[in-house]
OpenMM code with the backbone's topology and positions (N, CA, C; nanometers):
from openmm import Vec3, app, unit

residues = "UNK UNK UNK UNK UNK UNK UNK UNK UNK UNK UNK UNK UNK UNK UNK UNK UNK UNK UNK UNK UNK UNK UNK UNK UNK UNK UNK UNK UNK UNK UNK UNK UNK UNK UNK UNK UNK UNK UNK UNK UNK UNK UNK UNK UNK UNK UNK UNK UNK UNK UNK UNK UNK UNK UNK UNK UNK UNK UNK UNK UNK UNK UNK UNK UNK UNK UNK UNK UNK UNK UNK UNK UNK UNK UNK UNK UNK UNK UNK UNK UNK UNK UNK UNK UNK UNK UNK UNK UNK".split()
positions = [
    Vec3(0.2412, -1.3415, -1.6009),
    Vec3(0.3336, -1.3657, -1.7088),
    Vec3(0.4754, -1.3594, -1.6553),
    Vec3(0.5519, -1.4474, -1.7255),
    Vec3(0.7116, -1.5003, -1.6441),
    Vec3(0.7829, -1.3940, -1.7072),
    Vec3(0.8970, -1.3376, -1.6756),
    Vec3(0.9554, -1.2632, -1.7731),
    Vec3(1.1226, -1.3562, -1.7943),
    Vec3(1.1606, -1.3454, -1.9074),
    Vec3(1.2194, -1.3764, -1.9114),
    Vec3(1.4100, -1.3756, -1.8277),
    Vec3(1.5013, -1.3916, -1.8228),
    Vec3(1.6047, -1.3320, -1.7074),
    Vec3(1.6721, -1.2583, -1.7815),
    Vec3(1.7076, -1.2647, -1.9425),
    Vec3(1.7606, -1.1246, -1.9579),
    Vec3(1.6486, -0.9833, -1.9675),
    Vec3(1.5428, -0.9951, -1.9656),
    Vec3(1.4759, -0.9083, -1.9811),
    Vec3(1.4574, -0.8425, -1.7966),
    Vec3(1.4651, -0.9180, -1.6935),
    Vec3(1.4413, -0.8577, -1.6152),
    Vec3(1.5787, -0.7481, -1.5490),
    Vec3(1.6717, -0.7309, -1.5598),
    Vec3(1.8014, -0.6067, -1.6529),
    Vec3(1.8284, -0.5396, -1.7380),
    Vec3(1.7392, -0.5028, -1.8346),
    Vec3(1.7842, -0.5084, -1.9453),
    Vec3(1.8671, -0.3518, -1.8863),
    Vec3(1.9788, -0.3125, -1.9919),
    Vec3(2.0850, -0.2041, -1.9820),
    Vec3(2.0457, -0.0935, -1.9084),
    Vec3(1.8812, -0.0334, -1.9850),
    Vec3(1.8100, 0.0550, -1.9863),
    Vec3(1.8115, 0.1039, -1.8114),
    Vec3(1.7201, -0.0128, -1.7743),
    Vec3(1.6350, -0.0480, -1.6446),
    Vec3(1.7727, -0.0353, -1.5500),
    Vec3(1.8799, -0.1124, -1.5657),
    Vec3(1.9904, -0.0414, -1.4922),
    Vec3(2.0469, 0.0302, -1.4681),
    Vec3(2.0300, 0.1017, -1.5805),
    Vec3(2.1116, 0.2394, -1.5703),
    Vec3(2.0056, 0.3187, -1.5183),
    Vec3(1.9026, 0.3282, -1.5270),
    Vec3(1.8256, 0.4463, -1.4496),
    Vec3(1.8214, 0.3952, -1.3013),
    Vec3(1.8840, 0.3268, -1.2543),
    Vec3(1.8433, 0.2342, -1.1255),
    Vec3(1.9825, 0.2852, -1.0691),
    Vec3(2.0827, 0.3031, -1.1337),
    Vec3(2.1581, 0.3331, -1.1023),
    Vec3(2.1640, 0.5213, -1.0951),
    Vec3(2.1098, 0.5649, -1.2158),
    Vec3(2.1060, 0.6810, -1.1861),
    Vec3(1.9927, 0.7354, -1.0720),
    Vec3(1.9478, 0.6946, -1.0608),
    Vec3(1.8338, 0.7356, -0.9437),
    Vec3(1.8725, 0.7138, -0.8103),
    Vec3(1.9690, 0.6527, -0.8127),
    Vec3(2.0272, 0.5533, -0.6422),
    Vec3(2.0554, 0.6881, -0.5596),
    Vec3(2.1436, 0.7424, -0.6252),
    Vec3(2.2168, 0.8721, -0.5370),
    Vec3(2.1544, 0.9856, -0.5061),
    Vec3(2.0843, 1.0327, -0.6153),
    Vec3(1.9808, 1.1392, -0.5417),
    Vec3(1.8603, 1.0856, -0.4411),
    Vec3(1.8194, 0.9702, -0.4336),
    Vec3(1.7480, 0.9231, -0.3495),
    Vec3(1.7822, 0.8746, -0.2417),
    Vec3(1.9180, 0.8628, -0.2219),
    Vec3(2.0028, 0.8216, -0.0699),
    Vec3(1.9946, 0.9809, -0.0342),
    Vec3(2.0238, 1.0893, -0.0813),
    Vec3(2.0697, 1.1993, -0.0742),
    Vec3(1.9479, 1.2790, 0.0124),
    Vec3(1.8364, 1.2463, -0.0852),
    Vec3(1.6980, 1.2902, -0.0269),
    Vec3(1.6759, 1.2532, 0.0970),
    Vec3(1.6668, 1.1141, 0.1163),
    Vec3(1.6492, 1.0351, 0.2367),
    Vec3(1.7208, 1.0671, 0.3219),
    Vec3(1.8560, 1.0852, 0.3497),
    Vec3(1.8901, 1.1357, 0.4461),
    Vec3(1.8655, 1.2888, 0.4997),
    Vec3(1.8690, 1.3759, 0.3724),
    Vec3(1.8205, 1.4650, 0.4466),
    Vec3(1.6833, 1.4856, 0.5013),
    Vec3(1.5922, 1.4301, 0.4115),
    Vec3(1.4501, 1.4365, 0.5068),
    Vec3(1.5063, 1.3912, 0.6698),
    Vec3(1.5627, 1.2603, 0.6621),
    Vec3(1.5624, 1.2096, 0.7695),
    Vec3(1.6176, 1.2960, 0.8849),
    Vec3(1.7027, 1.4045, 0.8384),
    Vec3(1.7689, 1.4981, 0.9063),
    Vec3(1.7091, 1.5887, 0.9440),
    Vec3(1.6370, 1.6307, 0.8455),
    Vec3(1.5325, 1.7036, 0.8991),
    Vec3(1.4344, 1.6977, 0.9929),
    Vec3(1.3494, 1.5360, 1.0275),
    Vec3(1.2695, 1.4995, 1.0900),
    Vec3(1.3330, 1.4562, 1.2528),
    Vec3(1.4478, 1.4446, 1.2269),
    Vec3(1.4826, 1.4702, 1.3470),
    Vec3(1.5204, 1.5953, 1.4584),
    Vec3(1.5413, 1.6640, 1.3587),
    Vec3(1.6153, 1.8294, 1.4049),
    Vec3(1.4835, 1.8981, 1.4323),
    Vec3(1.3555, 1.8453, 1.4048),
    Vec3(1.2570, 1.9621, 1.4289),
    Vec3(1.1774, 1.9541, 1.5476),
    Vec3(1.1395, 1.8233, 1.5610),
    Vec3(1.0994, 1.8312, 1.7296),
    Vec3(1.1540, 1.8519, 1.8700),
    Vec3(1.1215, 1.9309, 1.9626),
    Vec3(1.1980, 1.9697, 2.0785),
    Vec3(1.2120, 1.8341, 2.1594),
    Vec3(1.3315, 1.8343, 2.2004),
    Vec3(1.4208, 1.6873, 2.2781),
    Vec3(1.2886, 1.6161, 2.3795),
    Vec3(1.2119, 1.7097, 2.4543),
    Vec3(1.1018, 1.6501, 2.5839),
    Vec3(0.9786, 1.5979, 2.4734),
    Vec3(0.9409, 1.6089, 2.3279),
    Vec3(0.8466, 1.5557, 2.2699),
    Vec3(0.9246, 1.4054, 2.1898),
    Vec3(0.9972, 1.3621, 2.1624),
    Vec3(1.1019, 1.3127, 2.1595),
    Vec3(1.0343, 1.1474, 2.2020),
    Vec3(1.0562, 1.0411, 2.1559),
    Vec3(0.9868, 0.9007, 2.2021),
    Vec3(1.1712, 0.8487, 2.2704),
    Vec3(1.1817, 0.7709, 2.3930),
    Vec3(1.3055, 0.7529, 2.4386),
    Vec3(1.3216, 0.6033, 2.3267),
    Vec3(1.4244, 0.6455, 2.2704),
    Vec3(1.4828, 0.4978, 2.1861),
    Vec3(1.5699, 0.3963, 2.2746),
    Vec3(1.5474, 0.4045, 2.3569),
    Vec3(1.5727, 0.2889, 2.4560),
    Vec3(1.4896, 0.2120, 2.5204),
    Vec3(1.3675, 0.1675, 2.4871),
    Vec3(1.2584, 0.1722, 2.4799),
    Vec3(1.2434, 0.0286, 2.6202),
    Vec3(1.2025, 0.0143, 2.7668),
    Vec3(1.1969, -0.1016, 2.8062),
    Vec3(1.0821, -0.1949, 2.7710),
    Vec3(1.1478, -0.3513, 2.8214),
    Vec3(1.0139, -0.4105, 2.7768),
    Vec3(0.8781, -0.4255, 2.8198),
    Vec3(0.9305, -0.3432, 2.9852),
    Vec3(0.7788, -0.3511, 3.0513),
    Vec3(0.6999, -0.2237, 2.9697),
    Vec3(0.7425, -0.1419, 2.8630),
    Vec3(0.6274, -0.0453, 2.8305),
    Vec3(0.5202, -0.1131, 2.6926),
    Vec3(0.5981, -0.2300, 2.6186),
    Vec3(0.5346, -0.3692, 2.5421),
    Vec3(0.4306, -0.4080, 2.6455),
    Vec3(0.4849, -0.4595, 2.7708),
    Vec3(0.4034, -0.5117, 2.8377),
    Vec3(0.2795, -0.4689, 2.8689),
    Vec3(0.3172, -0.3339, 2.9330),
    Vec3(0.1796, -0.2307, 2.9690),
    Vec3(0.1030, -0.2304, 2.8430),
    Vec3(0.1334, -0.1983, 2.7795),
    Vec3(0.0436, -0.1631, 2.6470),
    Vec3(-0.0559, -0.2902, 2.5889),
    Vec3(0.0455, -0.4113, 2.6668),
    Vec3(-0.0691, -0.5706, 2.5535),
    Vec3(-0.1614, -0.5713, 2.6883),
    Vec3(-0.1408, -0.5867, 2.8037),
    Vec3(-0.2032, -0.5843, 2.9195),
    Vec3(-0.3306, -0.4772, 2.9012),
    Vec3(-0.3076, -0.3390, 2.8789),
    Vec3(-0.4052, -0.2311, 2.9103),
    Vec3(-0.5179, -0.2962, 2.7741),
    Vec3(-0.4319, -0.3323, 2.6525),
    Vec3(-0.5170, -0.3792, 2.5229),
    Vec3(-0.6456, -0.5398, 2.5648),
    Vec3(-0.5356, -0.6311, 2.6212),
    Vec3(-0.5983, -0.7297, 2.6692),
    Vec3(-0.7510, -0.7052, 2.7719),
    Vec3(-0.7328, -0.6000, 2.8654),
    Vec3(-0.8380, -0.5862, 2.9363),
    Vec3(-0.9430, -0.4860, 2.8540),
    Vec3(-0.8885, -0.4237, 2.7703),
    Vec3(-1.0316, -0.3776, 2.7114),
    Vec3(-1.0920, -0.4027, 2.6249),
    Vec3(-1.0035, -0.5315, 2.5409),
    Vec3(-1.1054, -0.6286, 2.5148),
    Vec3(-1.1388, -0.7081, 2.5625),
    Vec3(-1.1302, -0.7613, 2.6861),
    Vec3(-1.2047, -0.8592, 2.7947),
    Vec3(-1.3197, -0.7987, 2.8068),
    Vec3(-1.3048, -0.6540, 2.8699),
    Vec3(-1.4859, -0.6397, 2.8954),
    Vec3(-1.5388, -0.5796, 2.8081),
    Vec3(-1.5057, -0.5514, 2.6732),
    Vec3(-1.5898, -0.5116, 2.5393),
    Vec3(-1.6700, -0.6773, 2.5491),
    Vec3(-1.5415, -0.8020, 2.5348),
    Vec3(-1.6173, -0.9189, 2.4810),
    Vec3(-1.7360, -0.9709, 2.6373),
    Vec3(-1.7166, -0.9305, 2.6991),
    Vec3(-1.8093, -0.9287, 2.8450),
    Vec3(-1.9468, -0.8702, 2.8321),
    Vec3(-1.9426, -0.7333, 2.8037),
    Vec3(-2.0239, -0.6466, 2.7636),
    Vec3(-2.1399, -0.7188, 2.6561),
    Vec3(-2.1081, -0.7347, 2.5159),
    Vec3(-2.1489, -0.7503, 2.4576),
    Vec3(-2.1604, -0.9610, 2.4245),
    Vec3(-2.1058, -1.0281, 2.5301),
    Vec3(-2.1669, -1.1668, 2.5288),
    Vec3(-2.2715, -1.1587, 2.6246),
    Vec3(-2.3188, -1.0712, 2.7066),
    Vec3(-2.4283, -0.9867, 2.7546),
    Vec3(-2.5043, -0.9861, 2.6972),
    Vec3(-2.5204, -0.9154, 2.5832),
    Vec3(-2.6030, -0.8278, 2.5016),
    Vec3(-2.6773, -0.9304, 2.3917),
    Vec3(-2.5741, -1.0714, 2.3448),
    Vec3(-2.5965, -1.0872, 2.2092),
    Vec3(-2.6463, -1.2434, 2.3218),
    Vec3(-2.6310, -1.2716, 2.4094),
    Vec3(-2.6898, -1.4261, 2.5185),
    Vec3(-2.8753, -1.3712, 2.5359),
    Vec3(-2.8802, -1.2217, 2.5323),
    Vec3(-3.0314, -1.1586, 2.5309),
    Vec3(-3.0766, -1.1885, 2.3925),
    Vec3(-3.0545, -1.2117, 2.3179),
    Vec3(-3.0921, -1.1767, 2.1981),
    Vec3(-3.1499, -1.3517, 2.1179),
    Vec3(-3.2843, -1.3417, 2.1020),
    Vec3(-3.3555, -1.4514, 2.0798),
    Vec3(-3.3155, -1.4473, 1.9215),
    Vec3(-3.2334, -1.5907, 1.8700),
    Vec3(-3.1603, -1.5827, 1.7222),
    Vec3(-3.2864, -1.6685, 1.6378),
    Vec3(-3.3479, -1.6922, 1.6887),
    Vec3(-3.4407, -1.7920, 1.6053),
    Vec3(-3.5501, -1.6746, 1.5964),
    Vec3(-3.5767, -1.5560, 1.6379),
    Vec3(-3.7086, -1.4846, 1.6017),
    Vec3(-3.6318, -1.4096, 1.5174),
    Vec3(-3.4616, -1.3508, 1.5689),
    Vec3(-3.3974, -1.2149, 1.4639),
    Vec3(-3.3816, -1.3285, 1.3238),
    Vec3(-3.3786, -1.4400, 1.2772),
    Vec3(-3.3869, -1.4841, 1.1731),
    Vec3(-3.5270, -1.4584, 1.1065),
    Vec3(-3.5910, -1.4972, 1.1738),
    Vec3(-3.7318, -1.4695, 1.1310),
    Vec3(-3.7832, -1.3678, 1.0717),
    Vec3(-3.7681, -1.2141, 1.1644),
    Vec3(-3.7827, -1.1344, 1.1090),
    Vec3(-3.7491, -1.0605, 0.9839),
    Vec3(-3.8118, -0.9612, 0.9223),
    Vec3(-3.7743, -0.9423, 0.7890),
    Vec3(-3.7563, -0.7677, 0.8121),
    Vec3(-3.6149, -0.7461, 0.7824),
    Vec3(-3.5841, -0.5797, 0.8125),
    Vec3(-3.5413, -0.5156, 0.6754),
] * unit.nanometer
topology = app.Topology()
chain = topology.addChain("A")
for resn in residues:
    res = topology.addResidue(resn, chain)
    for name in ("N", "CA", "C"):
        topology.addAtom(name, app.Element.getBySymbol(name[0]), res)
């Protein structure tokens, strides 16, 4: 259902949008302040982040699904599909 365009403002809906804005910037930053101040600096992820550690990570991902799909085109090239239809489990 479409709503109409004065209805999607109406006074109401703004003003609580407005009243809600500031205590919720307020919150947010301090959580955010918080979540930073509590872990010790050496547990810490470096925000300078290079691109060879992207790299490592699609690379290490890429090879272990190479020999999962290795492994198991193994497994399923054994597997006679015209009797597993057949059967009744």
């Amino acid at each position: 259902m479409l709503r109409k365009e004065s209805e999607s403002c109406r006074p109401s809906r703004c003003s609580a949008s407005l009243i809600r804005k500031p205590p919720s910037t307020f919150t947010g930053k301090r959580l955010s302040s918080i979540i930073t101040s509590l872990p010790p600096d050496n547990a810490m992820f470096d925000p300078a982040m290079k691109i060879s550690n992207f790299l490592y990570s699609a690379l290490i991902l890429a090879g272990i699904t190479a020999l999962v799909a290795l492994i198991m085109h193994k497994k399923i090239k054994s597997v006679n599909m015209l009797d597993a239809l057949k059967s009744v489990d």
